[in-house]
C-alpha positions as CSV (number, residue, x, y, z in Angstrom):
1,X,-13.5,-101.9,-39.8
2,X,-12.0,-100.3,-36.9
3,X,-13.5,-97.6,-34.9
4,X,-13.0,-95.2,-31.9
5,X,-15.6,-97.9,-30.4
6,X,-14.4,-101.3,-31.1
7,X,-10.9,-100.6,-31.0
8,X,-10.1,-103.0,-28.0
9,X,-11.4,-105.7,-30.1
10,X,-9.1,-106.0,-33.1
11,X,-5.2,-106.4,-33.4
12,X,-3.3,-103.6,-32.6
13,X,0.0,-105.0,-35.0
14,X,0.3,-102.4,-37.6
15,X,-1.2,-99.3,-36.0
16,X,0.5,-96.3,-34.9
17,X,0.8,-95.5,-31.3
18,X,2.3,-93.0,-28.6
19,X,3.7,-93.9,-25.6
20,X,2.2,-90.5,-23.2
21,X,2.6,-91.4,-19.9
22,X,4.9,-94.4,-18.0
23,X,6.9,-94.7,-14.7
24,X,10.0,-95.1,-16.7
25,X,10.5,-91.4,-18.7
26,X,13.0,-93.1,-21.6
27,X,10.0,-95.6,-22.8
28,X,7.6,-92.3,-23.9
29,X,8.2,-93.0,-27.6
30,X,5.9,-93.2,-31.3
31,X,6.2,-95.7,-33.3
32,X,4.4,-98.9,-35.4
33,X,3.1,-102.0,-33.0
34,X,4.9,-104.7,-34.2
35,X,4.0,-107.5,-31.5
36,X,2.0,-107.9,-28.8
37,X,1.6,-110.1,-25.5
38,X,-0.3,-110.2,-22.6
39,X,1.6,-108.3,-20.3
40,X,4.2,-106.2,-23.4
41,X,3.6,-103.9,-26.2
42,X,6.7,-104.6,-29.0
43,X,6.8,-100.5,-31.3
44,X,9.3,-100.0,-33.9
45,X,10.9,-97.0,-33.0
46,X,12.8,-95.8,-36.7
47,X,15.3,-99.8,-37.0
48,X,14.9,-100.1,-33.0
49,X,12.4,-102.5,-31.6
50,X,11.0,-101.3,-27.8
51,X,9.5,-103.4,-25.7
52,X,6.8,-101.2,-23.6
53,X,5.1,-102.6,-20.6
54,X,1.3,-102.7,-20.4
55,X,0.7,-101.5,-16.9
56,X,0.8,-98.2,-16.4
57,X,1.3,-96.5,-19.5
58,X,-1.1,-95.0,-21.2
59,X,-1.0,-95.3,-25.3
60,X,-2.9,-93.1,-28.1
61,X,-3.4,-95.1,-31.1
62,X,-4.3,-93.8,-34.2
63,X,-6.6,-95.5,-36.4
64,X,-6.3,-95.9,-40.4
65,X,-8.8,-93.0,-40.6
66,X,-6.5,-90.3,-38.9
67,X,-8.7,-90.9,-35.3
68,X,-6.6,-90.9,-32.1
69,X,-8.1,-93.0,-29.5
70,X,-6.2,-92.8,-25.6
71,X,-6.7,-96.6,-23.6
72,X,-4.9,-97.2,-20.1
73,X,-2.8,-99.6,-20.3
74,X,-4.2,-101.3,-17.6
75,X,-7.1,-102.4,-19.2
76,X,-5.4,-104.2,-22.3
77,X,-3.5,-106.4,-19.9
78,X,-5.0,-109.5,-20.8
79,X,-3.8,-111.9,-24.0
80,X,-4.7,-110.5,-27.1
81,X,-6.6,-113.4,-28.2
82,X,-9.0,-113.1,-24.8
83,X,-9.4,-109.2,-25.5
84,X,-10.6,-109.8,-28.6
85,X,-13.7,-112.4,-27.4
86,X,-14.1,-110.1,-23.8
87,X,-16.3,-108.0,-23.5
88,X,-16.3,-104.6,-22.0
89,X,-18.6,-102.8,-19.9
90,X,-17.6,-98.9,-20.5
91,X,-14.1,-98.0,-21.5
């Protein structure tokens, strides 16, 4: 089950997120995670896929429970696959 706490270690394809804060004003956008790569976030934005970059945004996921969780971007720029097994010292 996903949690405010263990978030970073599960998939994020599926789960709602907000784009708050990024260099580039036209990517600040909510929508569905569709993909996601190592350096990329892919959203569907209403029949329009958006490709966001990791670095330097910050995105507000909310989890199946209604929770909203905030994570710098920064920090998820690593493959999904390695994020999963890493482990974090406080986030």
């Amino acid at each position: 089950m996903i949690t405010v706490n263990n978030l970073v270690h599960h998939e994020f394809i599926g789960l709602s997120v907000s784009v708050t804060s990024v260099s580039n004003k036209s990517l600040r956008l909510k929508g569905t995670v569709i993909d996601e790569t190592k350096n990329n976030i892919k959203i569907q934005v209403d029949d329009v896929e958006k490709i966001i970059p990791k670095k330097g945004s910050i995105f507000i996921f909310e989890l199946p429970t209604g929770e909203k969780v905030e994570i710098n971007g920064n920090i998820l720029s690593i493959r999904p696959e390695d994020r999963i097994k890493k482990r974090f010292k406080k986030i």
